[in-house]
N, C-alpha and C positions, 0 to 999 in steps of 0.2 A: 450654286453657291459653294457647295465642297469643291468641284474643279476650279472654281476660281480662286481660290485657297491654296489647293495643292499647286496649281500654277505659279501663283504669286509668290509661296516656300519654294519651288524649283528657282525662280529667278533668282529671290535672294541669295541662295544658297550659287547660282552659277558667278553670282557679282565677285564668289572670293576665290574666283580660279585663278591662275595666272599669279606671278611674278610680281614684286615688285622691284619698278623699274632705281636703276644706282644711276643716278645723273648724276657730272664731272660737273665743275665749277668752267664755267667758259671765261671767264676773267678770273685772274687769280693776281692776286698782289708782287708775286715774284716774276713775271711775263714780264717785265722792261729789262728784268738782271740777267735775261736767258741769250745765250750766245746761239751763233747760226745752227751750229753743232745739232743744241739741245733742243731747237725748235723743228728741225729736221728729224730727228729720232721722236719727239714727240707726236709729231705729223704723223710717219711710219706706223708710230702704234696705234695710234688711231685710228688708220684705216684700214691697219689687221682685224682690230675691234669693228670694224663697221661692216668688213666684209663675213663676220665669223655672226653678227648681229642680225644681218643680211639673213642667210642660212637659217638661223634662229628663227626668222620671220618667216621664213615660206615654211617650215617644221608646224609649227604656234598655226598658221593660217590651213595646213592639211589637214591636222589634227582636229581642229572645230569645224572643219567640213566634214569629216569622219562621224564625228560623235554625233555630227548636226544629223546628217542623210542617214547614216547607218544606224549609229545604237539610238540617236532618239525617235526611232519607229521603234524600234525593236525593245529598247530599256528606257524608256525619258527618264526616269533618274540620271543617267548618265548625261541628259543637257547640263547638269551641276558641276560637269567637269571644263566647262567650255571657258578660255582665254580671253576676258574681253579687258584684259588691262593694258594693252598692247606695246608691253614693256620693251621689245624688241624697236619700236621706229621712235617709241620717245625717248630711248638712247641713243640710237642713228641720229635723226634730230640736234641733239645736243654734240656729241662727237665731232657731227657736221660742221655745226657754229664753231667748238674750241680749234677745230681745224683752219674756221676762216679766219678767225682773231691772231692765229700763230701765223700765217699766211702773210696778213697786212702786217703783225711787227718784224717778219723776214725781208718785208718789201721795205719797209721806216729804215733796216739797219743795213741793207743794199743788199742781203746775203743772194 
């Protein structure tokens, strides 16, 4: 009964590891006022952002395999440190989309 206790406290407590993720608006109300220019450089930043996200994600993904294999033999308290918000690909994800919405109004405006 007490391990199922301290167990079920380790989960909770692992639930508030991790990041919370900053989704971008994938439509935004100014996207028809936006010229070639700015849908270009918009693009650009976004996939400096998805590559640097990327990176993010395999860091996020070693790290709870560390904590998992290593310190949770060794300390399970340290399972409490584990990422399971997966802030990194529900950004990628959205990034992705504003990416392809700028895309199809670069194709509408012939750029």
């Amino acid at each position: 009964m007490m391990r199922g206790l301290c167990l079920a406290g380790f989960l909770a407590l692992a639930a508030c590891g991790g990041e919370n993720p900053q989704l971008v608006q994938v439509i935004r109300p100014t996207d028809p006022d936006m010229n070639c220019m700015d849908l270009l450089q918009e693009t650009s930043q976004n996939d400096l952002a998805i590559a640097r996200l990327v990176d993010r994600d395999d860091q996020v993904h070693r790290r709870n395999v560390h904590f998992t294999v290593v310190d949770g033999i060794m300390f399970p308290p340290a399972m409490t440190t584990l990422d399971f918000r997966d802030q990194p690909n529900k950004e990628i994800h959205v990034l992705r989309a504003r990416n392809d919405r700028l895309m199809d109004l670069a194709d509408k405006k012939g750029c």
